[in-house]
DRENDRENDREN-99521 format. One line per field, with one value per atom (N, C-alpha, C): residue in one letter; x, y, z; residue number from 1. Coordinates in pm, whole numbers, plus 50000, padded with zeros to 5 digits. Layout:
// residues N
type	A,...
X	X,...
Y	Y,...
Z	Z,...
seq	NUM,...
//
This chain:
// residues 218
type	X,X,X,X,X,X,X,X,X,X,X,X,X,X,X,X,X,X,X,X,X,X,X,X,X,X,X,X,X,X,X,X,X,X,X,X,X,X,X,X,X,X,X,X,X,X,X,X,X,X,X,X,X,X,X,X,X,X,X,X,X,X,X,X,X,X,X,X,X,X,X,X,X,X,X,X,X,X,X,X,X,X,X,X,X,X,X,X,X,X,X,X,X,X,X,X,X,X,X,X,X,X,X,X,X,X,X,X,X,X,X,X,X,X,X,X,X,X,X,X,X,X,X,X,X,X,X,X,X,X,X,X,X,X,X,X,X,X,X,X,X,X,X,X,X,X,X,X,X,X,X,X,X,X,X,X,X,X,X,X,X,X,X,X,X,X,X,X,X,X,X,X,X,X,X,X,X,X,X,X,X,X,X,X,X,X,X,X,X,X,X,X,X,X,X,X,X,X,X,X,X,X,X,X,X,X,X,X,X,X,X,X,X,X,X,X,X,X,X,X,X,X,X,X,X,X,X,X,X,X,X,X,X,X,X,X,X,X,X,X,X,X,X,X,X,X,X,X,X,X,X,X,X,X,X,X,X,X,X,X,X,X,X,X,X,X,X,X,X,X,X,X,X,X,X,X,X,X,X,X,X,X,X,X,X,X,X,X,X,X,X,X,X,X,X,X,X,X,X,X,X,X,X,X,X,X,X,X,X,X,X,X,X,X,X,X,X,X,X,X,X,X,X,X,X,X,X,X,X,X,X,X,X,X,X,X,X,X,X,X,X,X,X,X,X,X,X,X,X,X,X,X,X,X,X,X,X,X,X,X,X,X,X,X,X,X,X,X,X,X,X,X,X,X,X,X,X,X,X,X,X,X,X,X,X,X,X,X,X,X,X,X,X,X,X,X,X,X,X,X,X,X,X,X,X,X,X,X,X,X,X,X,X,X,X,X,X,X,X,X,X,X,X,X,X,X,X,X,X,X,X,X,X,X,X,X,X,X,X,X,X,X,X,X,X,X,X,X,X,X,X,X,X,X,X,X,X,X,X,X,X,X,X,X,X,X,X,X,X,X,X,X,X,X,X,X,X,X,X,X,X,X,X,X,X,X,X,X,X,X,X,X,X,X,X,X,X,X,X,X,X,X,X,X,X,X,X,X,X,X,X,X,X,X,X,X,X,X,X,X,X,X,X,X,X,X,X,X,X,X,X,X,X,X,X,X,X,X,X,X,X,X,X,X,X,X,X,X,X,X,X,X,X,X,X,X,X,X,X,X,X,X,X,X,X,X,X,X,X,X,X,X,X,X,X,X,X,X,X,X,X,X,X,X,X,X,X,X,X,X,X,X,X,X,X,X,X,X,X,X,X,X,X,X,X,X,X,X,X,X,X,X,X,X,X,X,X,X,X,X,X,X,X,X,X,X,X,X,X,X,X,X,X,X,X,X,X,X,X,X,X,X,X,X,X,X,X,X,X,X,X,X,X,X
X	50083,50000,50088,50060,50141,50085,50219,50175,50202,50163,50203,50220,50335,50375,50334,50292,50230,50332,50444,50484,50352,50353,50289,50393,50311,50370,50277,50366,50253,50236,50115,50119,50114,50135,50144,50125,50028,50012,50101,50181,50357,50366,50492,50566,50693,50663,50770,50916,50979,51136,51206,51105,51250,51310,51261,51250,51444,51465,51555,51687,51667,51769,51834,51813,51790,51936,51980,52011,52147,52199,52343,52473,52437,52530,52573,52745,52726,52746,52752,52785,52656,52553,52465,52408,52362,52296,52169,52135,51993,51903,51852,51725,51610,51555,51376,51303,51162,51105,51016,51021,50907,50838,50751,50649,50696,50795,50883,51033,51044,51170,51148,51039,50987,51058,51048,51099,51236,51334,51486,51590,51522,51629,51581,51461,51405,51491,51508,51529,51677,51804,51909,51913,51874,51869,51868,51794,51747,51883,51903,52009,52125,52187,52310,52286,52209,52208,52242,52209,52205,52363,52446,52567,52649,52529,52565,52623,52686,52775,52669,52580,52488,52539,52513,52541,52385,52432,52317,52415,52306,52332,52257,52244,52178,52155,52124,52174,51994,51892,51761,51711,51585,51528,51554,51577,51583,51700,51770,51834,51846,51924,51840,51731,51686,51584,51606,51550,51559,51446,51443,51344,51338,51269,51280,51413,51380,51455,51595,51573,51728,51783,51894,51938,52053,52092,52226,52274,52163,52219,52253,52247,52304,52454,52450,52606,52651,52605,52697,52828,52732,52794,52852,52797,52811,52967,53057,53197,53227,53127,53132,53035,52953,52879,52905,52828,52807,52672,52604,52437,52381,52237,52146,52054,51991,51842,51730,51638,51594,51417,51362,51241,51152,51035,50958,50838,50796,50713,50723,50765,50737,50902,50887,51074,51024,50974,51000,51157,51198,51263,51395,51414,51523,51638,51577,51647,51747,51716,51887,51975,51946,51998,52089,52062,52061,52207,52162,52271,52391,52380,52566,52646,52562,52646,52680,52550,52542,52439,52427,52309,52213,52045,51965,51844,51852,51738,51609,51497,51368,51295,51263,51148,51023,50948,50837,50750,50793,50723,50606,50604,50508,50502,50605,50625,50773,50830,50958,51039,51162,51248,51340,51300,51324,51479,51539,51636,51614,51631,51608,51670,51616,51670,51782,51951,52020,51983,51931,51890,51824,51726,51618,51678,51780,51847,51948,52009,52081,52019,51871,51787,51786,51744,51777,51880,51986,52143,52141,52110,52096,52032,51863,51799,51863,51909,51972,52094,52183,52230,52244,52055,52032,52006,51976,51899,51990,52107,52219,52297,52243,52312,52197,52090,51938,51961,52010,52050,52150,52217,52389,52316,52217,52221,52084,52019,51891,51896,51811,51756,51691,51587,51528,51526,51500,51519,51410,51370,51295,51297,51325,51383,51253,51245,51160,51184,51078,51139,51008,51031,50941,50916,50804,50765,50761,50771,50746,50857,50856,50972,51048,51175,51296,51343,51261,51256,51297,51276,51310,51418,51484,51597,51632,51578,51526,51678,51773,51863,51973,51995,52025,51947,51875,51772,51861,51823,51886,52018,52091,52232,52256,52173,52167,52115,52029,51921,52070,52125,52196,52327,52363,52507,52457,52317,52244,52229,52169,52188,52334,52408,52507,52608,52513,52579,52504,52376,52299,52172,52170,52022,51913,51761,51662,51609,51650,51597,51492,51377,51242,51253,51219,51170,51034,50971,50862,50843,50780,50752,50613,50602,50478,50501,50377,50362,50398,50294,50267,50312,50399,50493,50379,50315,50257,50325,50366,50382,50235,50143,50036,50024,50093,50101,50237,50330,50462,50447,50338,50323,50285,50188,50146,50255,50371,50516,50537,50678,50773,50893,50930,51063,51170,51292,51356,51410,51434,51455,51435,51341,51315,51426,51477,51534,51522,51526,51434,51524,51512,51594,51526,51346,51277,51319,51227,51239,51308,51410,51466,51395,51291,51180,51105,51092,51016,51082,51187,51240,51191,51165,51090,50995,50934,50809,50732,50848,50909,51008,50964,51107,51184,51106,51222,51289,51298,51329,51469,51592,51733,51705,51789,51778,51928,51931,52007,52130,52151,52249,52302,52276,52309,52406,52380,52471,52581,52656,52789,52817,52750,52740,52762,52864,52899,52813,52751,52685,52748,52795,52844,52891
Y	49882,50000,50125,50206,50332,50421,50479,50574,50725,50818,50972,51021,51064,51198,51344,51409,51559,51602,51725,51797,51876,51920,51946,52105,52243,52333,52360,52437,52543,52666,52689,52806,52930,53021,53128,53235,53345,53473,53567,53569,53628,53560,53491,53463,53557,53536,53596,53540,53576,53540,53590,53644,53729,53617,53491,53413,53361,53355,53329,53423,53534,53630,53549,53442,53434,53290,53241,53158,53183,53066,53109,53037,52965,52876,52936,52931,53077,52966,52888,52792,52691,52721,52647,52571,52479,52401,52370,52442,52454,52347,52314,52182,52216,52135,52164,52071,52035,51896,51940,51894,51894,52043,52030,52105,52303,52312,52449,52458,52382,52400,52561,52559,52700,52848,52841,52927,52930,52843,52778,52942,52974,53110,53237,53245,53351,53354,53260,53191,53215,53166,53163,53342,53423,53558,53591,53588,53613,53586,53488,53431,53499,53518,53568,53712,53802,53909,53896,53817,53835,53742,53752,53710,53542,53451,53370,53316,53210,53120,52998,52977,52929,52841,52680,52558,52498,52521,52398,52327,52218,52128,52041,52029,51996,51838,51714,51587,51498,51598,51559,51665,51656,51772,51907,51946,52058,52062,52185,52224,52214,52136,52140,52021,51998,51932,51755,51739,51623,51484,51385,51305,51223,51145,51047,50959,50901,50820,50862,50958,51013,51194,51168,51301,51335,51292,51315,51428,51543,51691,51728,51664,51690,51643,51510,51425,51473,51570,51612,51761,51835,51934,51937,51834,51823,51827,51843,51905,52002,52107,52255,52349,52240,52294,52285,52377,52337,52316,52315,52304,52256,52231,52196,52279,52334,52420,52352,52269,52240,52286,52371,52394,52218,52235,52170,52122,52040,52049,51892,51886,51786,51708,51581,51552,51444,51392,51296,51290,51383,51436,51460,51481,51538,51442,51306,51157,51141,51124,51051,51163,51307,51419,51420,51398,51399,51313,51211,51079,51120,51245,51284,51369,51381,51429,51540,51589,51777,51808,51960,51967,51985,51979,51996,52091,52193,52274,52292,52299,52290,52366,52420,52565,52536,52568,52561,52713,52779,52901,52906,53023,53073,52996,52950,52888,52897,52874,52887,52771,52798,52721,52638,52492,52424,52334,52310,52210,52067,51996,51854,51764,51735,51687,51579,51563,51531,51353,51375,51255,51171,51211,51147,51048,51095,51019,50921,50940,50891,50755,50781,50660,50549,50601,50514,50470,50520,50438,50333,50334,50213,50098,50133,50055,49983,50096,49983,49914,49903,49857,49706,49716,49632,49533,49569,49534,49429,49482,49423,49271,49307,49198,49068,49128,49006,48952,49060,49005,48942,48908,48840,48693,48732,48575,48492,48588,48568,48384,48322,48174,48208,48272,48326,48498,48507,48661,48708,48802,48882,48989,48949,49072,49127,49300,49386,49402,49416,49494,49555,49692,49779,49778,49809,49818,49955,50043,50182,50202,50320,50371,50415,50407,50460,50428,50327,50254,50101,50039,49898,49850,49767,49710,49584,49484,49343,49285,49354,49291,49289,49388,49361,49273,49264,49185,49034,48992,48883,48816,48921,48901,48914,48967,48936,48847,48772,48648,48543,48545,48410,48409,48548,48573,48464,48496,48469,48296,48293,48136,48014,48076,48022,47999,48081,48092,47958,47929,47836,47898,48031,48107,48103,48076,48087,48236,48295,48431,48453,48516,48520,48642,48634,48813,48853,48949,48996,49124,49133,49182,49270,49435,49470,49675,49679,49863,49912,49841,49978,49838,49921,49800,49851,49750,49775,49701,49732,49684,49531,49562,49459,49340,49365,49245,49190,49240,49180,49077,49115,49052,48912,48897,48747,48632,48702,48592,48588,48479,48472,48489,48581,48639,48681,48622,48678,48846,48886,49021,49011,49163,49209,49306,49280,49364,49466,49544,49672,49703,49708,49766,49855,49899,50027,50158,50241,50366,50361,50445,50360,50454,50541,50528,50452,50315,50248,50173,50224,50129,50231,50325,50394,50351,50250,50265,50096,50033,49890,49859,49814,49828,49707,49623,49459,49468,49571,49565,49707,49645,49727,49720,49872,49912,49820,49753,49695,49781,49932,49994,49971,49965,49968,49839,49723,49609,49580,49699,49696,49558,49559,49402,49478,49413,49419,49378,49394,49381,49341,49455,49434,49330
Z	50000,50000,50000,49915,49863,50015,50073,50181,50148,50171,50119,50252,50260,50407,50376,50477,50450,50593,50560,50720,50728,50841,50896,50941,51011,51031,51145,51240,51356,51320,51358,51288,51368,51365,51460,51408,51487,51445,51492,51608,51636,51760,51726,51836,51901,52016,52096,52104,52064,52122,52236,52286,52400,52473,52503,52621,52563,52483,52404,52462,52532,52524,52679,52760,52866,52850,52752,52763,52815,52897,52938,52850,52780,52668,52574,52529,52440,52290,52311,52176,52127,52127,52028,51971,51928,51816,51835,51707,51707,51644,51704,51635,51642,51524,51541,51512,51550,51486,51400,51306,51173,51146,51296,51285,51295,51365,51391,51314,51196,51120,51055,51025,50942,51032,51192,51228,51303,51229,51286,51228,51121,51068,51171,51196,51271,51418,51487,51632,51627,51453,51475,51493,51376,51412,51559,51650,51779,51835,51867,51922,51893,51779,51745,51793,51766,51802,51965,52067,52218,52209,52121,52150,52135,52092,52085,51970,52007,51881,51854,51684,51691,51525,51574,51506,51415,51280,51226,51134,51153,51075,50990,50844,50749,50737,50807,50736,50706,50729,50658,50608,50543,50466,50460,50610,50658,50741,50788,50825,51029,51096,51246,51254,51108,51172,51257,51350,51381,51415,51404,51428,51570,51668,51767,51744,51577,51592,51503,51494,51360,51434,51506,51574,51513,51403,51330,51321,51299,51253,51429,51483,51658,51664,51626,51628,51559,51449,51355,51365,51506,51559,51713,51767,51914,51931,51840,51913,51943,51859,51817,51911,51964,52083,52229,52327,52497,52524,52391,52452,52356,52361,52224,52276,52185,52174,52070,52121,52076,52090,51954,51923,51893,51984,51988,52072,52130,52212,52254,52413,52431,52460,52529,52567,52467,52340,52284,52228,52161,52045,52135,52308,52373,52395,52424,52419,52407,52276,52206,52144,52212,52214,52337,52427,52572,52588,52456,52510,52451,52351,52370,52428,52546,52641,52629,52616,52608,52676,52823,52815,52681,52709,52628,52670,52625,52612,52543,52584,52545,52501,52439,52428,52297,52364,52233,52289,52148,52159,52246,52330,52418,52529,52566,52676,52749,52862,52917,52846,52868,52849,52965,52941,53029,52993,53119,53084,53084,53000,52989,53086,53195,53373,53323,53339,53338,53444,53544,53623,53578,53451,53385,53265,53219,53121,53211,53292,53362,53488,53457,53495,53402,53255,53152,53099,53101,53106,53192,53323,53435,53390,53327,53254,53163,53098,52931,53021,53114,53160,53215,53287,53342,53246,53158,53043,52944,52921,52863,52959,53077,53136,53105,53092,53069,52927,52865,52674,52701,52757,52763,52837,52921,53004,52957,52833,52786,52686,52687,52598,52493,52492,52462,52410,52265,52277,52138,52101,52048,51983,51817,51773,51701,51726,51724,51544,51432,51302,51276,51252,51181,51024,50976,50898,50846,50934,50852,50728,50662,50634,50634,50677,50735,50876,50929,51020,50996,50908,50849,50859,50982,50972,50958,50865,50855,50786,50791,50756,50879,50970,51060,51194,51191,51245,51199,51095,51035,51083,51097,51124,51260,51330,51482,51513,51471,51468,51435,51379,51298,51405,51407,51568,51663,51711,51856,51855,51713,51679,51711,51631,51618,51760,51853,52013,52091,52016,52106,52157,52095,52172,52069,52094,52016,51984,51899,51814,51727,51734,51713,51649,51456,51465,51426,51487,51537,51446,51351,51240,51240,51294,51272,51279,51246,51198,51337,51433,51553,51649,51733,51844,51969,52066,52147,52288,52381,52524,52548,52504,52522,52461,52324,52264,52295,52278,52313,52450,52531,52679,52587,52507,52479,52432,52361,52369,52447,52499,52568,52521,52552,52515,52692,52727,52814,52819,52667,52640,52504,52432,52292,52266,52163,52141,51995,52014,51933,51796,51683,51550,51449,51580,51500,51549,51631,51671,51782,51838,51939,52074,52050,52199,52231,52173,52249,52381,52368,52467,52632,52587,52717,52778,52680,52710,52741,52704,52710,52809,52909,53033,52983,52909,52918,52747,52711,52596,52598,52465,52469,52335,52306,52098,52051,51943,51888,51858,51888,51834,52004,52102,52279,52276,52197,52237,52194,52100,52057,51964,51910,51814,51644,51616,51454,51373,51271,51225,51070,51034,50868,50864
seq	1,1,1,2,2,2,3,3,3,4,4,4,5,5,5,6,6,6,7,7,7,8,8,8,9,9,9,10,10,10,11,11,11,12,12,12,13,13,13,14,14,14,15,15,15,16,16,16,17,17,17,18,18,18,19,19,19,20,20,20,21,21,21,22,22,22,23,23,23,24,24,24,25,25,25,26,26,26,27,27,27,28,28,28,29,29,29,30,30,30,31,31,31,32,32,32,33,33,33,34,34,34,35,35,35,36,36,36,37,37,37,38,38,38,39,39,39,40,40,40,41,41,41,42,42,42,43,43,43,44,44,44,45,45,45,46,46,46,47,47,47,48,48,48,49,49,49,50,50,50,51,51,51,52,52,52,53,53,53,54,54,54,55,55,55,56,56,56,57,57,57,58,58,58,59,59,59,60,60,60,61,61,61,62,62,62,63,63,63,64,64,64,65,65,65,66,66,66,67,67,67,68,68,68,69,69,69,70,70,70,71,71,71,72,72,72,73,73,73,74,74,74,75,75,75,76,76,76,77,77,77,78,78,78,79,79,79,80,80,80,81,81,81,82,82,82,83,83,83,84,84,84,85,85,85,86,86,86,87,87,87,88,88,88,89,89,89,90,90,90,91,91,91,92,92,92,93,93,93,94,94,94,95,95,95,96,96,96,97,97,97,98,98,98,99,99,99,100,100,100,101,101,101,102,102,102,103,103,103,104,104,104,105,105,105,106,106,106,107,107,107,108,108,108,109,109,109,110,110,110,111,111,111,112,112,112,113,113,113,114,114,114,115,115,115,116,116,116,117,117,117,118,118,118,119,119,119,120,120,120,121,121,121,122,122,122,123,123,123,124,124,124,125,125,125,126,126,126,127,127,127,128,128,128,129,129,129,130,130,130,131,131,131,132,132,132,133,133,133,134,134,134,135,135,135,136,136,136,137,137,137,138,138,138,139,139,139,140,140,140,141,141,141,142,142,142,143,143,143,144,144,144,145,145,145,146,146,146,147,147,147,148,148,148,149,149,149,150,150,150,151,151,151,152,152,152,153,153,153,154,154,154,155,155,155,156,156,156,157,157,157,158,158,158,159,159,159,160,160,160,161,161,161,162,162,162,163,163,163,164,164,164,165,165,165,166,166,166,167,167,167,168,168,168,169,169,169,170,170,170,171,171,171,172,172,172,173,173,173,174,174,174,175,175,175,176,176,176,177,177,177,178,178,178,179,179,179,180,180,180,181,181,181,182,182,182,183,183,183,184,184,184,185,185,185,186,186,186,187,187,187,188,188,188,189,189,189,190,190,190,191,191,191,192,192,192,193,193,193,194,194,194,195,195,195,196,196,196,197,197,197,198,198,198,199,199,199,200,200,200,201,201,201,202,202,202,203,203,203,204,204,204,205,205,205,206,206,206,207,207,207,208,208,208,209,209,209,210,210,210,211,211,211,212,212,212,213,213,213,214,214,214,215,215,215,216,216,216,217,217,217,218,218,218
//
């Protein structure tokens, strides 16, 4: 079935920037999700004028822009930065921002700007932690593959399936659109391990993303 993507934009009759003049980071990188890429040139303006040193980076459609599961235009500057500024709404998008070890800043117009709690990510490192020791001692295991697009990793899947095999472990792959916590309960799996979006694992306590287990792939 042929799927068609539409972005989507917010729309605004004027937004305020002052909240912007407030930041204490003098080095930058600016991100945005989908819906606020439209005002990433407006925001870098703002910013530079109140003194700052301000990073984009181009590696999807847009400039800054970033996805849940694709933060590249972040990894792509995070040497050049002390902060991330990220336009959007919401800590979906702050994540796997978070995980390179930069603070991360929040703002979605008409609202304050929050810091992305350093303790909160540092809960989930423990997790994936714990998590890795259950994949190492796991019989049983459960590999996650998406169907969307740009999500599809059925070839690494494969090759983790055949590693896991060839060790003596039974590897299962689990093939569907929308990953639910409810259905995954009806297998038995000791640990799933994920090669779609890598937030589900938030939302999945017994489950680690396939990029976390340091496993070669090529």
């Amino acid at each position: 079935m042929k799927t068609l993507f539409f972005e989507a934009r917010k729309k605004f009759s004027k937004i305020d920037f002052s909240e912007l003049g407030g930041i204490k980071y003098g080095k930058l990188g600016l991100l945005a999700s989908v819906q606020y890429v439209h005002i990433i040139y407006s925001a870098r303006k703002v910013l530079e004028k109140n003194g700052k040193n301000v990073f984009l980076a181009k590696t999807l459609k847009h400039p800054g822009q970033i996805l849940g599961c694709n933060v590249s235009a972040a990894a792509k500057i995070r040497d050049k930065v002390d902060a991330f500024l990220i336009i959007g709404s919401g800590r979906f998008h702050a994540y796997n921002v978070a995980a390179l070890g930069k603070p991360v800043l929040l703002w979605q117009p008409g609202s304050r700007i929050v810091e992305f709690p350093k303790d909160e990510f540092s809960k989930i490192k423990m997790r994936e932690k714990a998590n890795m020791s259950k994949f190492l001692m796991a019989d049983n295991v459960g590999i996650i593959v998406s169907t969307k697009p740009g999500q599809n990793r059925m070839a690494d899947a494969m090759k983790l399936k055949e590693k896991l095999e060839a060790k003596g472990k039974k590897a299962f792959i689990f093939i569907a659109d929308m990953v639910s916590k409810s259905e995954l309960e009806n297998f038995k799996a000791d640990i799933w391990v994920n090669t779609a979006c890598p937030q589900l694992v938030l939302d999945i306590p017994n489950m680690i993303n396939i990029d976390s287990l340091g496993i070669g792939l090529n």
